[in-house]
C-alpha positions in Angstrom: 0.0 0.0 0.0 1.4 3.4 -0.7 -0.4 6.6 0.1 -1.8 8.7 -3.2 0.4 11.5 -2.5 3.3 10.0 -1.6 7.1 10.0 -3.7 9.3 7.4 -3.7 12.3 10.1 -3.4 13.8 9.0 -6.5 11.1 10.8 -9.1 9.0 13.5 -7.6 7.3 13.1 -10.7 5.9 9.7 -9.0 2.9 11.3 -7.3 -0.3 12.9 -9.4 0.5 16.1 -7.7 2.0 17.1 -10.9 0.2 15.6 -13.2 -2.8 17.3 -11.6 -0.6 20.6 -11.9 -1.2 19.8 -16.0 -4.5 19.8 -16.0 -6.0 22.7 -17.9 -9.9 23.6 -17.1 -12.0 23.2 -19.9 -15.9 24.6 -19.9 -18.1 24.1 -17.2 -21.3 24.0 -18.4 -24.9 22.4 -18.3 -28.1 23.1 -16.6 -27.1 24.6 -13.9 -26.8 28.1 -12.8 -23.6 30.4 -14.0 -22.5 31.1 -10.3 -23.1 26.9 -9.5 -20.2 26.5 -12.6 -18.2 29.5 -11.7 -18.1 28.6 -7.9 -17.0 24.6 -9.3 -14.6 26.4 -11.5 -12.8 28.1 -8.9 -12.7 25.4 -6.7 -10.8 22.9 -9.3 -8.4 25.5 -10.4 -7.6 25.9 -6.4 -7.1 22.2 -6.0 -5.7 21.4 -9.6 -3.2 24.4 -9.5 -2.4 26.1 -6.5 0.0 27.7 -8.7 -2.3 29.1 -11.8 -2.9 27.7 -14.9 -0.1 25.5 -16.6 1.8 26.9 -19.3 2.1 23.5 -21.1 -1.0 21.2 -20.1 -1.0 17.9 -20.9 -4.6 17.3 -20.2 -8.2 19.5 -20.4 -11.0 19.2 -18.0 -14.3 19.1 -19.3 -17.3 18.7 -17.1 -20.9 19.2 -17.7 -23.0 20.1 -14.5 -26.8 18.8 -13.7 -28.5 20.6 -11.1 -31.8 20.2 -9.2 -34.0 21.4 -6.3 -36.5 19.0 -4.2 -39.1 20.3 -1.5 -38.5 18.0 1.5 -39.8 18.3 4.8 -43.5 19.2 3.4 -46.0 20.4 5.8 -49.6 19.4 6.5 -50.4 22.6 4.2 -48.7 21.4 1.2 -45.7 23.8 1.9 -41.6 22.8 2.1 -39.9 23.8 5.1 -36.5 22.5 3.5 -35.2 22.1 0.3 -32.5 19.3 -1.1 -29.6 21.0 -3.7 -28.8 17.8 -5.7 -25.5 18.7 -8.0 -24.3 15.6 -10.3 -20.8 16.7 -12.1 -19.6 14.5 -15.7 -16.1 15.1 -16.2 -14.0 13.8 -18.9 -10.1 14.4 -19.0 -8.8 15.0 -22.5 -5.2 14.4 -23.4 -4.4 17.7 -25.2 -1.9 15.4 -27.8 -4.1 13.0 -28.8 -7.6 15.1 -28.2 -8.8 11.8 -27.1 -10.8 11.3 -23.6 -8.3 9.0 -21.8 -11.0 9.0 -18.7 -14.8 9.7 -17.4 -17.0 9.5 -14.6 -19.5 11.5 -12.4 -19.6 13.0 -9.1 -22.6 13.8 -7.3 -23.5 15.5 -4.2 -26.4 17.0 -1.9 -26.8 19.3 0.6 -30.1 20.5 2.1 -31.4 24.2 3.6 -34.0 25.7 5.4 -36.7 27.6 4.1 -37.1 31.0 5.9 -39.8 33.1 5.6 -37.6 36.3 4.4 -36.0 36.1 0.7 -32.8 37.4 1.2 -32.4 33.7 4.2 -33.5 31.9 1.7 -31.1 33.5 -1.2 -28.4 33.1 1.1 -29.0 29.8 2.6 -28.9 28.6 -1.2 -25.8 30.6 -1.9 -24.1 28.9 0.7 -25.2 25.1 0.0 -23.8 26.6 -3.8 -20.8 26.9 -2.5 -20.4 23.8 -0.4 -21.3 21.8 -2.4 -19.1 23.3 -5.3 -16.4 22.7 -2.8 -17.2 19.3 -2.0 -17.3 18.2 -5.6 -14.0 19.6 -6.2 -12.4 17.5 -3.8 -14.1 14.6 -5.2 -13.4 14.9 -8.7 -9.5 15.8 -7.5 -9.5 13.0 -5.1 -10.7 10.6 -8.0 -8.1 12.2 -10.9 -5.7 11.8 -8.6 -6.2 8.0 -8.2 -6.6 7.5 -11.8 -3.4 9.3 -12.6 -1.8 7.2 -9.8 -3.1 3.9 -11.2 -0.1 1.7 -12.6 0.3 1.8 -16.0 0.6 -1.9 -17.1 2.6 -2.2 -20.8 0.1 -4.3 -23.3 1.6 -7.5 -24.8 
């Protein structure tokens, strides 16, 4: 067992921190709102490269957002008292030489609020399940880029 992040000394190169570092952002796009891709955006570019966009990528980051609300916590008069923030991400990495996807998969996440009776609560209660969530499925989608990249890389016979 070896831990993701981990060199082995000889090759720094050994961990997916740098590969990650290579990894241009592509669109963000899909159904949901521009701040919900913005917010994402942000995030992945924090976590991807701390240091700012690579000057030579080696990979593009394409992901396509799906975004929905659900009432929960209904009342005897038909009314929601809380609402679920359901955000599924599909990513694909591209290889920038070959303009082939080399991998896909999906992250999803939900987060729920309260339903206040003033409008600016409930505008900033969903700002702010937004943004955790944003932030949550930035570290997933890192978390799982960074295993792939890490995965051994077995020569075909």
């Amino acid at each position: 067992m070896r831990p993701l992040y981990a060199t082995d000394g000889a090759s720094a190169s050994s961990a997916p921190v740098e590969e990650l570092a290579s990894i241009q952002m592509g669109r963000v796009t899909g159904n949901s709102s521009q701040r919900t891709e913005l917010l994402l955006r942000n995030a992945l570019l924090d976590r991807l490269n701390p240091r700012g966009e690579p000057s030579r990528p080696l990979y593009r980051l394409d992901i396509v957002l799906e975004e929905f609300k659900e009432g929960a916590a209904i009342t005897r008069s038909d009314e929601a008292t809380r609402t679920n923030l359901v955000i599924a991400a599909r990513y694909r990495l591209v290889d920038l030489a070959s303009n082939q996807a080399v991998h896909a998969n999906e992250a999803r996440n939900a987060t729920a609020y309260n339903i206040l009776r003033a409008d600016f609560g409930n505008i900033a209660a969903e700002q702010d399940a937004r943004q955790r969530l944003s932030r949550e499925l930035a570290e997933a989608i890192r978390t799982a880029l960074a295993s792939w990249l890490a995965r051994p890389i077995v020569p075909r016979s």
